[in-house]
FIRO-15180 format. One line per field, with one value per residue (C-alpha): residue number from 1; x, y, z; residue in three letters. Coordinates in steps of 0.25 Angstrom, whole numbers, plus 5000, padded with zeros to 4 digits. Example, Ala and Ser with C-alpha at 12.3 -4.5 7.8 and 13.67 -1.06 7.14 Angstrom:
FIRO-15180
num: (1/2)
px: (5049/5055)
py: (4982/4996)
pz: (5031/5029)
residu: (ALA/SER)
end
This chain:
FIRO-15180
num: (1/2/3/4/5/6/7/8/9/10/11/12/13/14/15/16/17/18/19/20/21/22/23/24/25/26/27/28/29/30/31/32/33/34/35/36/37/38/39/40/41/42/43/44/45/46/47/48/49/50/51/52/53/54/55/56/57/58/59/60/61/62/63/64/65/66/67/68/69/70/71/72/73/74/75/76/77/78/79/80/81/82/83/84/85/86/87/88/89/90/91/92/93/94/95/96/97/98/99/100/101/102/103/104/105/106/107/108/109/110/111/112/113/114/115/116/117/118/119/120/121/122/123/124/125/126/127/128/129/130/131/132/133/134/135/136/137/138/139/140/141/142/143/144/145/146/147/148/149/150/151/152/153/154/155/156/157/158/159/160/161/162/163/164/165/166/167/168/169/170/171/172/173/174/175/176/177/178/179/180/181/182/183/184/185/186/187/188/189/190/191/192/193/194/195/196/197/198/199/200/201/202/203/204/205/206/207/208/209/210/211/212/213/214/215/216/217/218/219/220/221/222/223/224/225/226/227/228/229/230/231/232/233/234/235/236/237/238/239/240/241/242/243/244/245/246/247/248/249/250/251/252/253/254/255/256/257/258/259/260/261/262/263/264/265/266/267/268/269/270/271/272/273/274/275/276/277/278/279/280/281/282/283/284/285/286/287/288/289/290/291/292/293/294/295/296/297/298/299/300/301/302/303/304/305)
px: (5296/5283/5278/5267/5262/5254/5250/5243/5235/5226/5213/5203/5192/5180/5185/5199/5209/5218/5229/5232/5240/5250/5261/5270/5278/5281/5292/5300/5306/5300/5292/5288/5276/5275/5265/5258/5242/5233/5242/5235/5247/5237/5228/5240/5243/5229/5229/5243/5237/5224/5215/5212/5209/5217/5206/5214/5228/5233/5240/5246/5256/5267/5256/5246/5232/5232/5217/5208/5219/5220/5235/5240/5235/5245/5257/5253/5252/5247/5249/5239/5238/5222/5220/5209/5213/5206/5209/5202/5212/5225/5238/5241/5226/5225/5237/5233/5221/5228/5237/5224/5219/5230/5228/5243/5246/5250/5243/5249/5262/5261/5254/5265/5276/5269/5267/5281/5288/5282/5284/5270/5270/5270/5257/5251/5240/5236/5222/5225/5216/5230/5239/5247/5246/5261/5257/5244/5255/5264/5252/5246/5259/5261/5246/5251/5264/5259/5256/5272/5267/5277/5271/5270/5261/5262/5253/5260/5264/5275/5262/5261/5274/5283/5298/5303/5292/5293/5308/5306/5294/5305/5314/5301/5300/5312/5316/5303/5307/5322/5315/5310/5295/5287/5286/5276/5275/5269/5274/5272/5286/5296/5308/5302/5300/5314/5320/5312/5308/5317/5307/5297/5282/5278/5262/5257/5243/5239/5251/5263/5274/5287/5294/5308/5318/5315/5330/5329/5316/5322/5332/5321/5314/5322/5311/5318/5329/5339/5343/5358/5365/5380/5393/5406/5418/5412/5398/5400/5408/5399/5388/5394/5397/5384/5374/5380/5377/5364/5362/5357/5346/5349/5359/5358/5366/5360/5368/5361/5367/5379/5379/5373/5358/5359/5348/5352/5342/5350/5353/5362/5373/5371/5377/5388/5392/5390/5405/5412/5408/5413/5426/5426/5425/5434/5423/5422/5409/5404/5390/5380/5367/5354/5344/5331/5330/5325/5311/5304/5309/5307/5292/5289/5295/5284/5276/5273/5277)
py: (5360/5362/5377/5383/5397/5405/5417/5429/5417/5421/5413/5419/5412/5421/5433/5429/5427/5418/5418/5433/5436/5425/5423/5412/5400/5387/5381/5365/5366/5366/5379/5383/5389/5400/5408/5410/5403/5407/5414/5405/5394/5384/5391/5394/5378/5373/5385/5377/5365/5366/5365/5380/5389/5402/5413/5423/5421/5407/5395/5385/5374/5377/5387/5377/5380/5371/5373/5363/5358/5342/5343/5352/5343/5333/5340/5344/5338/5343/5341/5350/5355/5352/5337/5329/5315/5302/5296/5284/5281/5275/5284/5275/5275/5291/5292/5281/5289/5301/5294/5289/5303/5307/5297/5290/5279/5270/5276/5267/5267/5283/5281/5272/5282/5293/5287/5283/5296/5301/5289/5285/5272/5264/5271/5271/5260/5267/5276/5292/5293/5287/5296/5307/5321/5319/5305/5312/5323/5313/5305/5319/5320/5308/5311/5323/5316/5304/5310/5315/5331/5340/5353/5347/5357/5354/5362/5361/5348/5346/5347/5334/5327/5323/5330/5315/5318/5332/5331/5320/5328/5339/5328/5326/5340/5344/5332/5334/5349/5345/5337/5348/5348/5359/5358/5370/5367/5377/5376/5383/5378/5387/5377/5368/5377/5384/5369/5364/5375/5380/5393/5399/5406/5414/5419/5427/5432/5425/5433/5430/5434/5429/5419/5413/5407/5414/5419/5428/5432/5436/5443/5451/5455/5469/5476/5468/5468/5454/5450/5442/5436/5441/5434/5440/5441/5454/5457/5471/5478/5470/5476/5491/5488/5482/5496/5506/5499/5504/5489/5486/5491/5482/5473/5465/5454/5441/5437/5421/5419/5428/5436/5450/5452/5460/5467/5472/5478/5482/5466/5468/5480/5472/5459/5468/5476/5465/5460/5472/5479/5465/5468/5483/5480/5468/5457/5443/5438/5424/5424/5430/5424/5429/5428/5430/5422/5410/5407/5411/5423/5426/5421/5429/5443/5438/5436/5448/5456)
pz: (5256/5262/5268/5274/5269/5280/5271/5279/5286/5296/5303/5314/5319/5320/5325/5332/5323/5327/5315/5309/5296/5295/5287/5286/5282/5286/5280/5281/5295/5308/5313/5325/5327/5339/5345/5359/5362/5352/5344/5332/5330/5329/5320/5310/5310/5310/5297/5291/5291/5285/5297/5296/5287/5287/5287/5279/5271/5267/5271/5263/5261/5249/5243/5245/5254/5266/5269/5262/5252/5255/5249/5260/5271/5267/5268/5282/5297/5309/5324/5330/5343/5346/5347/5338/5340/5339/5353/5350/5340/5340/5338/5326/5321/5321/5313/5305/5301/5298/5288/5283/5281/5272/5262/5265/5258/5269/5281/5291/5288/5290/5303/5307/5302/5309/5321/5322/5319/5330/5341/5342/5336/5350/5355/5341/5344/5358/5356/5356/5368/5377/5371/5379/5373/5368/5361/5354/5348/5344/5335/5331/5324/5320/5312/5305/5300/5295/5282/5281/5279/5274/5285/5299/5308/5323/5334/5347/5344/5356/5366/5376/5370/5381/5379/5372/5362/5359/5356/5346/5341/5339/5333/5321/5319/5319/5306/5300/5299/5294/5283/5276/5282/5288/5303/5310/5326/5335/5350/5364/5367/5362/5365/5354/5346/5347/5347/5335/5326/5316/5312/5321/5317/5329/5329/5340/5340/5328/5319/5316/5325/5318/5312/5309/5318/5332/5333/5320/5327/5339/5331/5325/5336/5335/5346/5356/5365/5363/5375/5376/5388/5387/5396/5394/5403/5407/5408/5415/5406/5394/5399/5401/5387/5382/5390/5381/5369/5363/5359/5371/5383/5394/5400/5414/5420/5424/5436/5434/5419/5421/5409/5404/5398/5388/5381/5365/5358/5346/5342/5330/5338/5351/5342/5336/5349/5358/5357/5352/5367/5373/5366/5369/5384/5384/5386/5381/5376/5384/5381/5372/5372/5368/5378/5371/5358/5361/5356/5369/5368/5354/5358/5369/5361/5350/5358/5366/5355)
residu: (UNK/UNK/UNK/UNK/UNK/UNK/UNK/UNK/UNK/UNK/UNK/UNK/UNK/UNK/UNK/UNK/UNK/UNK/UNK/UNK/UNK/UNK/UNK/UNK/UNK/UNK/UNK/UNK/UNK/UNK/UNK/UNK/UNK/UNK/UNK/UNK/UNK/UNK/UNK/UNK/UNK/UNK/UNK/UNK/UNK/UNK/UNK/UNK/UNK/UNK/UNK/UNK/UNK/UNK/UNK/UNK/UNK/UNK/UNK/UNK/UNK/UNK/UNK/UNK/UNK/UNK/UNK/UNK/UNK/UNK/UNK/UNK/UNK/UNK/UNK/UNK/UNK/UNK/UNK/UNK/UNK/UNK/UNK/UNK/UNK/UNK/UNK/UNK/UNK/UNK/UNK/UNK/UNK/UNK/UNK/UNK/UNK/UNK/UNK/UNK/UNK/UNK/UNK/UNK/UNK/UNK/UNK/UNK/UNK/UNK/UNK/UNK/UNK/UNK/UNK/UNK/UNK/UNK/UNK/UNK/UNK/UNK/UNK/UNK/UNK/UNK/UNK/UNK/UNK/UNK/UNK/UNK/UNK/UNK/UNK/UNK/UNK/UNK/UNK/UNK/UNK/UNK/UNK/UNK/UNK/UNK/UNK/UNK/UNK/UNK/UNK/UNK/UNK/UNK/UNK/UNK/UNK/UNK/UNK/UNK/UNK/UNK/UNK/UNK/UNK/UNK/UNK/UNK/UNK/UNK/UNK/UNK/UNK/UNK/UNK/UNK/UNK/UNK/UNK/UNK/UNK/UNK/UNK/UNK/UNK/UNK/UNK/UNK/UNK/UNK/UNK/UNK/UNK/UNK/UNK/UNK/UNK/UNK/UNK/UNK/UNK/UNK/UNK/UNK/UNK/UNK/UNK/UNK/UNK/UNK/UNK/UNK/UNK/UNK/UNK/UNK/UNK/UNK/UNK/UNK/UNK/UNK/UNK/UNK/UNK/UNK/UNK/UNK/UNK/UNK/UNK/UNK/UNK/UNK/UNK/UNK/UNK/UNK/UNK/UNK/UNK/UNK/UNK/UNK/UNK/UNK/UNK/UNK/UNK/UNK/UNK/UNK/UNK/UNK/UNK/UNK/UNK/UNK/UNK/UNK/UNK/UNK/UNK/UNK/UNK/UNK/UNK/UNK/UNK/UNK/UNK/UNK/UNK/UNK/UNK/UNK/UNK/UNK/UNK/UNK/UNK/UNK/UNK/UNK/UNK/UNK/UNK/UNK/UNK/UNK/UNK/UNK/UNK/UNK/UNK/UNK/UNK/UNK/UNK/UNK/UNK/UNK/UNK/UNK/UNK)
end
């Protein structure tokens, strides 16, 4: 089991520091890697591969340095966001080379294997110059996988892939983590990220903003109200109920979903209270939904914390 250490890490380039202070680590799974533009997502990766430097604090791989240590490289691939391809080569020929690069023993068998995982093998002979911005994803990865690395690190990788191609790069990922490898992707679309990542690493500002499963950190987020959407057999007399209760601060009703919105901002009495005022006031329970913890809105809070 392969883990990143991101130890007190930071990187500034001249006087902008672009990565502050941060701590982490990156375990087998697949991770999933938040934060606004120019919150210094790319910079941490570029720091995880070994492409960077960190200008304080440390990262390595299973206590090992990354920057300038050969053995680390080999463990690690990378699908960057920025492009630095050779369009005057074939698919199949940069791949080729990449294998090459790592010292395989059987380059071309690797290429081939590479280039098949990701459903590329029929357009491997056409040069890059001809490929679609998904098609040039699809072969980047298929160069960072050609050497089997146990730490996959992917920048945006879902960019230019039509919705046939995302959902089989999801399908990769998604078995890659279930085997036991590391898997980091950073992502603007929250719904990948909700749909793929089983842990999330929220940065903001160049820190460190949270991290776990973005429910827990929902949960956590004790400064702010939970909002839930409740149906019972009676909303008004649920709601007479519900005012009272120092457990909430505000309830409305949303003509459009039929049903209450109800702000609690005592989470662990509202949970308790909730069904024991229903039965008090003789109402069944039909529906209670919370309305705010999904990943956007665990981002947004973050966000504009």
């Amino acid at each position: 089991m392969t883990t990143l250490h991101i130890t007190k890490a930071s990187r500034w380039f001249g006087n902008v520091v672009a990565v502050n202070d941060i701590t982490m680590d990156i375990g087998p799974g697949v991770t999933g890697l938040l934060g606004p533009n120019g919150a210094g997502k790319s910079t941490l990766i570029h720091m995880m591969s070994g492409f960077l430097a960190p200008s304080a604090g440390s990262v390595t791989l299973d206590d090992r340095p990354i920057w300038r240590h050969a053995e680390s490289y080999r463990e690690i691939g990378l699908v960057p966001e920025r492009e630095g391809m050779y369009d005057y080569l074939t698919g199949g020929e940069f791949v080729l080379a990449n294998a090459e690069l790592h010292g395989l023993p059987d380059p071309g068998a690797a290429a081939r294997t590479a280039l098949e995982t990701v459903e590329m093998t029929a357009a491997a002979d056409r040069r890059i110059s001809t490929y679609s911005k998904g098609m040039r994803q699809r072969v980047k990865m298929a160069s960072a996988l050609v050497h089997q690395p146990s730490v996959l690190l992917l920048d945006e990788p879902f960019n230019g892939m039509d919705p046939r191609q995302r959902m089989h790069l999801m399908g990769l990922l998604r078995r890659m983590g279930d085997e036991g490898r590391t898997v980091l992707f950073s992502s603007h679309i929250l719904e990948e990220v909700e749909q793929l990542a089983t842990h999330i690493e929220v940065i903001v500002a160049g820190r460190h903003a949270a991290s776990g499963d973005y429910r827990r950190i929902r949960r956590l987020m004790t400064d702010r109200p939970h909002r839930y959407l409740i149906r019972s057999t009676d909303d008004r007399a649920l709601a007479g109920a519900l005012i009272v209760d120092p457990s909430t601060s505000g309830i409305e009703f949303d003509a459009a979903e039929g049903a209450l919105l109800v702000q609690a901002v005592d989470f662990p009495r509202f949970t308790a209270q909730l069904p024991r005022l229903a039965r008090d006031v003789g109402v069944r329970l039909l529906t209670v939904s919370p309305s705010d913890e999904s990943l956007e809105s665990v981002f947004s809070y973050l966000v504009s914390a």
